[in-house]
C-alpha positions as a Markdown table, in Angstrom:
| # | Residue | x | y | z |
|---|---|---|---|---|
| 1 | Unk | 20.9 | 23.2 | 13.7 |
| 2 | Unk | 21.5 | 24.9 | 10.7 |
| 3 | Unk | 20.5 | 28.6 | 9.4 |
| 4 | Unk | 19.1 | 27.4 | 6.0 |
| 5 | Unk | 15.0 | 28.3 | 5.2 |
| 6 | Unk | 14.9 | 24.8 | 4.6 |
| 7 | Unk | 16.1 | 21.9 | 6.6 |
| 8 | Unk | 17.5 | 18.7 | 5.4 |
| 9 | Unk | 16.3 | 16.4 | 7.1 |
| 10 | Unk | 17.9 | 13.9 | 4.7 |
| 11 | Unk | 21.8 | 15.1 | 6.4 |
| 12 | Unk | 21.0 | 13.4 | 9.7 |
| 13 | Unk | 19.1 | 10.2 | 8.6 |
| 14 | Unk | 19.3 | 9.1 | 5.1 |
| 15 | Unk | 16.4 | 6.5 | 5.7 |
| 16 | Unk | 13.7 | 9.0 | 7.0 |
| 17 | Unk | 11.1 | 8.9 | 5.1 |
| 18 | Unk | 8.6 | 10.7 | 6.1 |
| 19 | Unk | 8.6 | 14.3 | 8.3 |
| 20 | Unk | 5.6 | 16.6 | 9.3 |
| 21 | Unk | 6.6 | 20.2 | 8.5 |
| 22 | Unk | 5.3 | 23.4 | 7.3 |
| 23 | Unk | 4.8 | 25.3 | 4.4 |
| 24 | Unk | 6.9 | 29.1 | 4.7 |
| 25 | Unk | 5.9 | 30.1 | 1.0 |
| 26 | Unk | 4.1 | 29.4 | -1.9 |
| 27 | Unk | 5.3 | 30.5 | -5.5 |
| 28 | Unk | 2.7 | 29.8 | -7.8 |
| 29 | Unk | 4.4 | 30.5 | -11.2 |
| 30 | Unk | 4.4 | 28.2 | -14.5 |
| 31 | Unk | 5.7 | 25.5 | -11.7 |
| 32 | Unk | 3.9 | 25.7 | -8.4 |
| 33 | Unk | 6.3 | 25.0 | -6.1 |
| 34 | Unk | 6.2 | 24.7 | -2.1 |
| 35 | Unk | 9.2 | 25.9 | 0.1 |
| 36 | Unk | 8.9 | 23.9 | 3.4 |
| 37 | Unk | 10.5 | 24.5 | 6.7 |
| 38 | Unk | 12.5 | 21.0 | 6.7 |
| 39 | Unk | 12.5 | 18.5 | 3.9 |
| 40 | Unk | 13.2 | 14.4 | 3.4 |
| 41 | Unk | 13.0 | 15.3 | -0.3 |
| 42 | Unk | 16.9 | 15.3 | -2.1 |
| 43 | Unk | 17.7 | 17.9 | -4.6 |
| 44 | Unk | 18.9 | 17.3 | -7.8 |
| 45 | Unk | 22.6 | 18.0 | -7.9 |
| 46 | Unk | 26.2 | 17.0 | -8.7 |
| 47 | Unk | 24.9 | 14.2 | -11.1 |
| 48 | Unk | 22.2 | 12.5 | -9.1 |
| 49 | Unk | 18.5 | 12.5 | -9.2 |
| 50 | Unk | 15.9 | 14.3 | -6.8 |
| 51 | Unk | 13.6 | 12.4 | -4.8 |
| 52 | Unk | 10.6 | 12.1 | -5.9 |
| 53 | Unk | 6.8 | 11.4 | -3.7 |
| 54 | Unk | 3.8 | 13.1 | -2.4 |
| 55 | Unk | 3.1 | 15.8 | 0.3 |
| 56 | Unk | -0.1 | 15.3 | 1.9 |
| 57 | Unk | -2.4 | 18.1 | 3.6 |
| 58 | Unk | -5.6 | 17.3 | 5.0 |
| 59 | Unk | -7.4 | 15.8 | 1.9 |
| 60 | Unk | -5.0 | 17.2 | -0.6 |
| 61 | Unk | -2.4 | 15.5 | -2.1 |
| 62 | Unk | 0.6 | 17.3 | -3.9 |
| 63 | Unk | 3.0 | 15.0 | -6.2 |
| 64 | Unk | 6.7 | 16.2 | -5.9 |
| 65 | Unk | 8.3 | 15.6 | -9.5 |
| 66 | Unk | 11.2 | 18.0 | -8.6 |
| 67 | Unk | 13.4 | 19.1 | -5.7 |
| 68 | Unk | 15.9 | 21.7 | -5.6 |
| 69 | Unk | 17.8 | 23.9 | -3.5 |
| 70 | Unk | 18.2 | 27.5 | -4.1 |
| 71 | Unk | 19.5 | 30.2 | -1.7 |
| 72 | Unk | 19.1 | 27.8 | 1.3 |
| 73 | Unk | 15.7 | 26.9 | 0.2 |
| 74 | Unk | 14.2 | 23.4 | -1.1 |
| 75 | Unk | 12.3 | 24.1 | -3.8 |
């Protein structure tokens, strides 16, 4: 376990791909941007890319062009 806001899920399987997990704050700036309790998204960092994809709730559909992490937080 770790005591990050967000979880990596990415740290203990680098193939999943998909993860059900839940929204702990919303900053809605010039970016929306989601902070999620555990993540399969990878940050951008130390010369690679960020994931990229979708989060789906109910009939919404959100498409992820960045990831970060920030203060133990994906952003």
């Amino acid at each position: 376990m770790t005591d990050l806001a967000t979880v990596p899920l990415y740290w203990e399987d680098t193939f999943v791909f998909e993860s059900v997990a839940r929204v702990v704050e919303l900053l809605d700036g010039e970016r929306p941007c989601l902070i999620l309790n555990e993540t399969v998204f990878y940050p951008q960092g130390g010369g690679q890319p960020c994931d990229t994809g979708s989060i789906s709730a109910a009939s919404t559909v959100f498409t992820v062009t960045d990831v970060r992490m920030q203060d133990g937080k994906g952003l």
